[in-house]
N, C-alpha and C positions, 0 to 999 in steps of 0.2 A: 080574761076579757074577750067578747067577742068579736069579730073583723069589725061588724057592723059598729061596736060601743067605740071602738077604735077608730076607725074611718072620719067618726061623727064626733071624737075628742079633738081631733087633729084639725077638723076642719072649725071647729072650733077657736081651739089655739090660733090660726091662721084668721080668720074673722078678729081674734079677739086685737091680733098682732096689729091688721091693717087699722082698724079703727079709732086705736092709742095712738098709731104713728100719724092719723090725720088731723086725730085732738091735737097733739105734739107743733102740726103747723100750723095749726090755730093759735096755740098761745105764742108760739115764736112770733106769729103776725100780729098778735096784739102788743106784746113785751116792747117791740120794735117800733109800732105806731107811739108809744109813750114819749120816745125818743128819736123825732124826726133825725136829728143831726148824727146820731148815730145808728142809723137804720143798719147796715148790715151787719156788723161788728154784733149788734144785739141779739138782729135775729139769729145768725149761724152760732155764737156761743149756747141759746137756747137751744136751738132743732137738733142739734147733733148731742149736746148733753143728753137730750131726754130719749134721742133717738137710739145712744149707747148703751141707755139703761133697757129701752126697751128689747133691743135685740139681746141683752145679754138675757131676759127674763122668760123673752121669745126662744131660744138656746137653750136654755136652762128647762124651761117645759115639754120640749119637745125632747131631751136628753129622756126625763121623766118619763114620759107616753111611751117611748121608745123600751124603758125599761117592762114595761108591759104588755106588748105585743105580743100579739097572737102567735104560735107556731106554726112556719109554713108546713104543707099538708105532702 
């Protein structure tokens, strides 16, 4: 793989990472608004569940990428 295809997987993954974790606080904020009386309790069991899957998938792809890296020169 080349630096470039590399670079531009990575920052990919990274793009792809932030943009799930902001979906993630969107549904926590919606889950949450269903249930005034327990608003927090709601929302943090949602953001952090979704947020630990995401990292661990964010981890997990990046382990990947990393398996493919270029040789430094």
């Amino acid at each position: 793989m080349s630096e470039y295809k590399f670079s531009f997987l990575r920052s990919l993954l990274t793009v792809g990472m932030n943009l799930m974790l902001l979906a993630s606080l969107f549904v926590a904020m919606y889950r949450a608004s269903l249930t005034p009386e327990n608003f927090n309790i709601t929302f943090f069991k949602t953001v952090f569940s979704l947020i630990a899957v995401i990292l661990t998938l964010f981890l997990g792809g990046r382990r990947l990428l990393n398996r493919y890296r270029p040789p430094e020169p």
